[in-house]
N, C-alpha and C positions, 0 to 999 in steps of 0.2 A: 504494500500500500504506500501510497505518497506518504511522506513525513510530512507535519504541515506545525507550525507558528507553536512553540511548547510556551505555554501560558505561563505568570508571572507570578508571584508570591502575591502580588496585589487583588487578582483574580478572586481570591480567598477574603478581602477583607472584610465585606459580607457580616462572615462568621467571625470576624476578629473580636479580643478584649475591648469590653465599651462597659458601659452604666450596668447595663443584665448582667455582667461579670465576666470569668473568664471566655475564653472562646474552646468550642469543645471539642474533645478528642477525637480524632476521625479516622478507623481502622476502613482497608481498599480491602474486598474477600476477591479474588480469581480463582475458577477455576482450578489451572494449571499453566505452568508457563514454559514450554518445550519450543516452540516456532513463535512464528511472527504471523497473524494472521486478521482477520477483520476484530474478533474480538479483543487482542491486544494492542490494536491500532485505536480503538474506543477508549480501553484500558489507562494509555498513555496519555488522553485526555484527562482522564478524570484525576489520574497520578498531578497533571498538571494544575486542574483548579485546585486538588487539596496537597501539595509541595509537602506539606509536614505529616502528612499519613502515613502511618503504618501498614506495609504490604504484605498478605497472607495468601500464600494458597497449596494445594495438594503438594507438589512437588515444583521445582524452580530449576531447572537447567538448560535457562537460555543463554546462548550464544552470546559472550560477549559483547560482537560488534552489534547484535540485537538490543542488548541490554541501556546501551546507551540514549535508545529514546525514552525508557523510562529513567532519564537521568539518574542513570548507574545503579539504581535502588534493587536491593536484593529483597526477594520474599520470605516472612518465617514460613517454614515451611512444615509436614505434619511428619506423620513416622513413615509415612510414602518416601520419604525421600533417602532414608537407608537402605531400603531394600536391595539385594544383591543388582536386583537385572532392570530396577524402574526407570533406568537411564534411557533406555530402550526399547521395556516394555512395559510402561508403567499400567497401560491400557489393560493388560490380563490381570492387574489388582481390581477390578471393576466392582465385583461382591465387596470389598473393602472400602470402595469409598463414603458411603455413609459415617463409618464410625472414625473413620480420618476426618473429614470435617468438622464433626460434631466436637472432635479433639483440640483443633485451634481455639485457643483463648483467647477472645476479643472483647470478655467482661470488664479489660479497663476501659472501653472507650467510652464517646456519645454516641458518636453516628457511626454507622455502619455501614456501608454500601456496599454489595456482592453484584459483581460483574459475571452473571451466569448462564449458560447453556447448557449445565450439566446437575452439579449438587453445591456450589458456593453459596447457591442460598439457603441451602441448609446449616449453615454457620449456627451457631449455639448462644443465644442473646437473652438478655434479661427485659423487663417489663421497664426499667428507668431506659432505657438504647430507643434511638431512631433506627429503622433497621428499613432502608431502603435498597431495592432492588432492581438491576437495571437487565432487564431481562432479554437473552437473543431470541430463547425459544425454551418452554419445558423442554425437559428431556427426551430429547427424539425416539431413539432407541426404548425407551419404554412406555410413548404414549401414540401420538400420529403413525409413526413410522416404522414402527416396530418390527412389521412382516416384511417389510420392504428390506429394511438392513439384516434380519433373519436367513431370505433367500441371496443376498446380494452375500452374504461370506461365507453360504453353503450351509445354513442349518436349519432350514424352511420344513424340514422334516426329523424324522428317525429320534431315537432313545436322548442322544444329544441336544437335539432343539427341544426335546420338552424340558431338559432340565435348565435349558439358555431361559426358556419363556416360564419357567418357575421362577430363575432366577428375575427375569424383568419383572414378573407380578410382585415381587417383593420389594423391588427396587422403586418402580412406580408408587405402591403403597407409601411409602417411605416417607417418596417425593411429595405426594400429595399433604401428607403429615405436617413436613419440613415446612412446605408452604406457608404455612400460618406464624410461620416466623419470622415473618415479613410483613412488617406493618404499610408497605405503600409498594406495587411494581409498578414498574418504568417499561414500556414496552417498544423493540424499535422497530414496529411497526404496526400498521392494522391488523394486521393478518396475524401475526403474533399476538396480540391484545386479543383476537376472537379465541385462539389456541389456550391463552391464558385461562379465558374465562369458562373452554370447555375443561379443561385439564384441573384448572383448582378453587374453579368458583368464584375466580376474584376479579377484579373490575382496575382496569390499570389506564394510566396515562401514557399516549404515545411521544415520544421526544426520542426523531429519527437521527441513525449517527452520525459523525459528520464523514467526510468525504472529501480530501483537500483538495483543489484546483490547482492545474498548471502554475506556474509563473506567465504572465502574459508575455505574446511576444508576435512575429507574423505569425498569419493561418498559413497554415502546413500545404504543403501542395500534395493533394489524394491520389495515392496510387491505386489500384482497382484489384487490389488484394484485400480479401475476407480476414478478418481476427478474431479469436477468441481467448480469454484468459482464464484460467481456472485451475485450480486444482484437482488430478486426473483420478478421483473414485468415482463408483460408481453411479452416485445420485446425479451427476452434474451432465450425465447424459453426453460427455463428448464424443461416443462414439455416433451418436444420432445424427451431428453436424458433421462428423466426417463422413460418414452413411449417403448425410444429403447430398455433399459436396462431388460425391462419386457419380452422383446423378448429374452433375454439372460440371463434365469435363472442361468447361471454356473456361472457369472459373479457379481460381486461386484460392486457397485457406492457410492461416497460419495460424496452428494453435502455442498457446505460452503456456507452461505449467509444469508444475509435476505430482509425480503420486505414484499411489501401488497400481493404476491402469495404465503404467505406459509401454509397459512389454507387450502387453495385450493390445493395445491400441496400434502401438507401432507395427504386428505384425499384420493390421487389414488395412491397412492405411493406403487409397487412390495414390498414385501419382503425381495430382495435384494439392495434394494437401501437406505441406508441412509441419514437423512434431521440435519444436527451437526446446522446450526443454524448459526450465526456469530459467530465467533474465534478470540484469542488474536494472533497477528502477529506473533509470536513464535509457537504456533499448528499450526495455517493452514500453513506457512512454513515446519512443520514434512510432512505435507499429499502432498505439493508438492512436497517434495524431494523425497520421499518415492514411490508416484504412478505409475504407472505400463504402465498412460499416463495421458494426460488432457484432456477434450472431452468438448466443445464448440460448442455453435450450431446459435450464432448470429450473424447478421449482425450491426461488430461495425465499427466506425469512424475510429477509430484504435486499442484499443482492449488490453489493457496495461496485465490481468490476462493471455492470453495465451507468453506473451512475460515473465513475469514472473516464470512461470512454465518452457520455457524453459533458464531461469538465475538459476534455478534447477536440470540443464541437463534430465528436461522430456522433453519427446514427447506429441504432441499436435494435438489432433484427428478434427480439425474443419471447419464450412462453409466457404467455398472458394469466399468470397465474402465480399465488404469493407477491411480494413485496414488488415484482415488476409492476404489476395494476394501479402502485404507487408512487411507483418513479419515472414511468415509460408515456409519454402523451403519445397513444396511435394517431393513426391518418384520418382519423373523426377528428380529431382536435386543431382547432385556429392556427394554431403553432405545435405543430405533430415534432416528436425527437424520434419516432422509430417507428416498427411495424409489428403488432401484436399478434399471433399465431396462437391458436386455440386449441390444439391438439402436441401431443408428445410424441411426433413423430417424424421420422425423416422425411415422408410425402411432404407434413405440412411444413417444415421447416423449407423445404424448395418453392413450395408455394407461395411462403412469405418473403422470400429473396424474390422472386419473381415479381411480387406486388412491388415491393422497395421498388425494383429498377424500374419500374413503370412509374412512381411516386415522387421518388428521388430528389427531383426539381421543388417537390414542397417540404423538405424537409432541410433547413438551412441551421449552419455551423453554430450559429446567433442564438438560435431557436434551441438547440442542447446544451450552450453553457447556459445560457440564464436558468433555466431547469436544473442543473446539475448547482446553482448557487444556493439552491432552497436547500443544499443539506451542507452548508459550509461550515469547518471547525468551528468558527466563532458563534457561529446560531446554536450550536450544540451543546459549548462552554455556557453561552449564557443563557437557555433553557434549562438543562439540568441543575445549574449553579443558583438559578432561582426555585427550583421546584422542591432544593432539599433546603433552600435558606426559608421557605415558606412555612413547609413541615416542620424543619425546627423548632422556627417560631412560635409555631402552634401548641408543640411539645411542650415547650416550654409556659403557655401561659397557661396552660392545664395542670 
């Protein structure tokens, strides 16, 4: 993700020592911190409004030159983080995570804030804690998506999956439990906010993440190469657009990414469709500014690489479904940034290349940055940065 403006100690003065007294102690829960990815790019946000926070989460072994955008700040971490092999494979302690969160100590603070897609919101708080949550998504794996990531690693069946789907039943349970441990969510998105309300009953604010824009500079001159970024597992469907792309020998594709699908992907791959791998944030910026469109084919929570591509002033070819319906204006709209595809499949994903290039002419560079500004770091700094100085306040005169 773009790095973008790391917020100032002042950002926080809000919550500073005044008249009400001191200013309160403010524990950051994550997850986990292994990679660099949209939710640590949030993360680094919020690190940024509260400078003096305390950072917790499951286990901590991020890359050094990573580490740096959370200005150098190491996390305490739980008893995940001795285990012989969790460097590597922290993910098969899965049955374990509950009771490692629960294990973080964060009864000295005031506020609370658990940056979570998984179990950080099950963080362990007392009734005097603001315990706000800022949520990507319940727990995929054991609520929406359950049978999807079941067949997708081969346990859709047999003696094995039932005890994987014993294990989720317990795990959800859990989740739902943990829930009410959290006095306010934060959701980054609609679609997320609906999941919320199916999954634990509660009723959440959206405050979407931010997404940094280019540096300005000239528009790019568009070469008539196709792009996609992503991370190459299985939900992200990159086989579908190179699927399509195969239907469209005249046509060019370049996908960016990596993951455990790239052997497999590499070995069906057209002709015309190239696999560049993961990129320093300066190329794959050349190939967004550059492409001809972005072409996306998953169903995401929100979906931050097609919001970026149009901080590019590209056009963005993708499924009309989750957090795209929120960031993507189709060709119904006055000012269209892309072209919305209704089905999850290679047919329709040809079909909507095919509209774009017929479209094209109404879909201008102008028309996807200003779209792409409604989700800019500083609108996200100063929404969430009011939404828990408000809670506070509240907290406080209760």
């Amino acid at each position: 993700m773009n790095a973008s403006k790391t917020p100032s100690a002042n950002d926080d003065i809000r919550l500073s020592e005044g008249p009400a007294g001191p200013s309160p102690k403010v524990a950051i829960v994550h997850d986990w911190l292994v990679t660099w990815r949209g939710g640590e790019t949030v993360l680094a946000e919020i690190c940024g409004i509260y400078p003096q926070a305390q950072l917790f989460a499951l286990v901590d072994f991020l890359p050094e030159d990573l580490r740096q955008k959370l200005q150098v700040r190491r996390a305490t971490t739980s008893f995940l983080q001795w285990f012989p092999f969790s460097r590597t494979h922290f993910r098969l302690l899965l049955p374990l995570f509950p009771r490692a969160i629960e294990a973080l100590d964060v009864s000295g603070y005031d506020i609370v804030i658990s940056s979570s897609h998984a179990v950080a919101k099950g963080v362990r708080t007392h009734s005097r804690q603001l315990h706000i949550c800022y949520c990507y998504t319940p727990m995929r794996y054991a609520w929406d998506l359950r049978e999807q990531y079941l067949s997708q690693v081969g346990l859709g069946a047999g003696p094995r999956g039932w005890l994987v789907r014993r294990l989720l039943d317990r795990l959800r349970t859990w989740d739902r439990a943990a829930s009410n441990r959290v006095d306010h969510f934060v959701a980054i998105s609609q679609y997320i906010a609906g999941r919320i309300q199916r999954a634990y009953d509660r009723s959440s604010t959206v405050i979407y993440p931010p997404v940094a824009a280019p540096v300005d500079g000239e528009a790019s001159r568009r070469a008539a190469t196709y792009v996609t970024v992503s991370q190459l597992v299985p939900y992200k469907r990159i086989d579908l657009i190179a699927h399509a792309f195969a239907s469209l020998p005249e046509r060019e594709l370049v996908i960016i990414g990596e993951g455990p699908e790239r052997k497999r992907l590499e070995a069906t791959l057209p002709p015309n469709v190239r696999l560049l791998g993961s990129l320093p944030d300066v190329e794959r910026d050349r190939w967004l500014s550059t492409a001809r469109a972005f072409v996306f084919a998953a169903e995401e929570d929100f979906g931050i690489a097609p919001v970026e591509a149009q901080a590019h002033g590209t056009p963005v070819i993708t499924y009309d479904k989750g957090g795209a319906k929120e960031t993507i204006r189709g060709l119904d709209d006055a000012r269209p940034t892309g072209v919305l595809f209704t089905e999850q499949t290679s047919a329709a994903i040809v079909a909507a290349i095919c509209a774009f290039e017929a479209k094209a002419g109404c879909i201008s560079a102008d028309a996807c940055r200003e779209n792409a500004r409604r989700f800019a770091p500083e609108r996200f700094r100063r929404e969430l940065r009011e939404f828990i100085e408000a809670r506070w306040h509240e907290r406080k005169a209760r």
